[in-house]
N, C-alpha and C positions, 0 to 999 in steps of 0.2 A: 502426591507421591512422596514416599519416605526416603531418604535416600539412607544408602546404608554403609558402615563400614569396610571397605576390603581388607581381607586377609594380609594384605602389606602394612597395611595404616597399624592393625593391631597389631604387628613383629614391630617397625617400629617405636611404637611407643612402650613392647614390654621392653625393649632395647635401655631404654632411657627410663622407666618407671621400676624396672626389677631391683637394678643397683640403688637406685636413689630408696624404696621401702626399706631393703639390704643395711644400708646404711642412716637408717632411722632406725629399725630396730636393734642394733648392735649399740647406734649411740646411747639407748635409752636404756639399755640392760649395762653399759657400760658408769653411766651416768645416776642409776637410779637403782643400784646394788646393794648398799648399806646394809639392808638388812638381812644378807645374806651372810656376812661375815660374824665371826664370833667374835672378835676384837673388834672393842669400841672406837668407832669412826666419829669424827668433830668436823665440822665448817664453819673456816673463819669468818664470822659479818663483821666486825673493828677489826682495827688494832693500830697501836700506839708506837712510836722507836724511841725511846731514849736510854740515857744512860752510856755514851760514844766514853769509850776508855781505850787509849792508846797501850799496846800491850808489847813485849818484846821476849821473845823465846829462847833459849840456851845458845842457839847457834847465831846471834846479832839480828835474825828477823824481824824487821818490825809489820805491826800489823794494829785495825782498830779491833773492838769488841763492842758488837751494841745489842742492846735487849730490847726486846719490844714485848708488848703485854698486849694481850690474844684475846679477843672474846669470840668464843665459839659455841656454837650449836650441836647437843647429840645428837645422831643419825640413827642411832642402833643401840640397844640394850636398854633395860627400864627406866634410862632417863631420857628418851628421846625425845626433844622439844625442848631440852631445858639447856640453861646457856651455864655457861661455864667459862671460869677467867683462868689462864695457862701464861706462862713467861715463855719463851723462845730466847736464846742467846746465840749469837752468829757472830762471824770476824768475816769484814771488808772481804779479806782473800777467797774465801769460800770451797778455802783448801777439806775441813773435813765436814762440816756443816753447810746449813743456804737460809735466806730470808722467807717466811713465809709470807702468802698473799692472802686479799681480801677474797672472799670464794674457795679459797683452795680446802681442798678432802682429806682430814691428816688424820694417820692411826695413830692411838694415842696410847701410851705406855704409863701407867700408876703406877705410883711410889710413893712412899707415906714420908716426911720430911721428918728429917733428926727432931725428936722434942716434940711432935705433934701425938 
C-alpha cells in the first residue's frame, strides 16, 4: 500500500519551502550580478595594511592614516579573471572613508596617475 501525501502536509511544507527557494534565488541574483553592471566590479582575495601615519587636521584632530595594498579579481568587463593590484587609504576614524575586506565586491573608479 502506497501511502500518500495530504493536502496539509503539502501547505505545510510550501509554508516553509516557498520563502526559503524566495531567498535563494534573490541571494544568487544578488550575489552573482557583476555582469550585469556596466562599471567594473573587483573582489578582493589578499590584502596587506601598512604604512600607519599619525595625521592631525586644521582644527587639533588627531587621527591615523593607513594603506593597505589590494589584490583583486575582475568580475565584469574584458578583464574578467585577471587579478589586479589597487591601494586603498583609510583613517582609524572612518569619519569619510572605511577598510576594505578579504571577499568584499568593490566598484572601482580609473584614473590614470600624474606622469603615467
Amino acid at each position: 500500500m502506497t501511502k500518500s501525501c495530504s493536502k496539509t502536509t503539502w501547505v505545510n511544507w510550501g509554508r516553509w519551502l516557498l520563502p526559503l527557494v524566495a531567498f535563494a534565488v534573490v541571494f544568487a541574483l544578488a550575489r552573482f550580478s557583476a555582469p550585469l553592471y556596466h562599471a567594473p566590479i573587483v573582489q578582493v582575495t589578499a590584502l596587506t595594511s601598512s604604512h600607519r601615519q599619525a595625521v592631525v587636521d586644521n582644527f587639533g584632530n588627531h587621527d591615523v592614516t593607513v594603506t593597505q595594498h589590494v589584490t583583486a579579481r575582475w568580475l565584469n568587463t574584458k578583464r574578467r579573471g585577471q587579478h589586479v593590484q589597487l591601494t586603498n587609504q583609510y583613517t582609524k576614524s572612518g569619519a569619510v572613508d572605511s577598510p576594505v575586506a578579504k571577499g568584499q565586491q568593490l566598484f572601482v573608479t580609473m584614473a590614470v596617475a600624474p606622469g603615467r
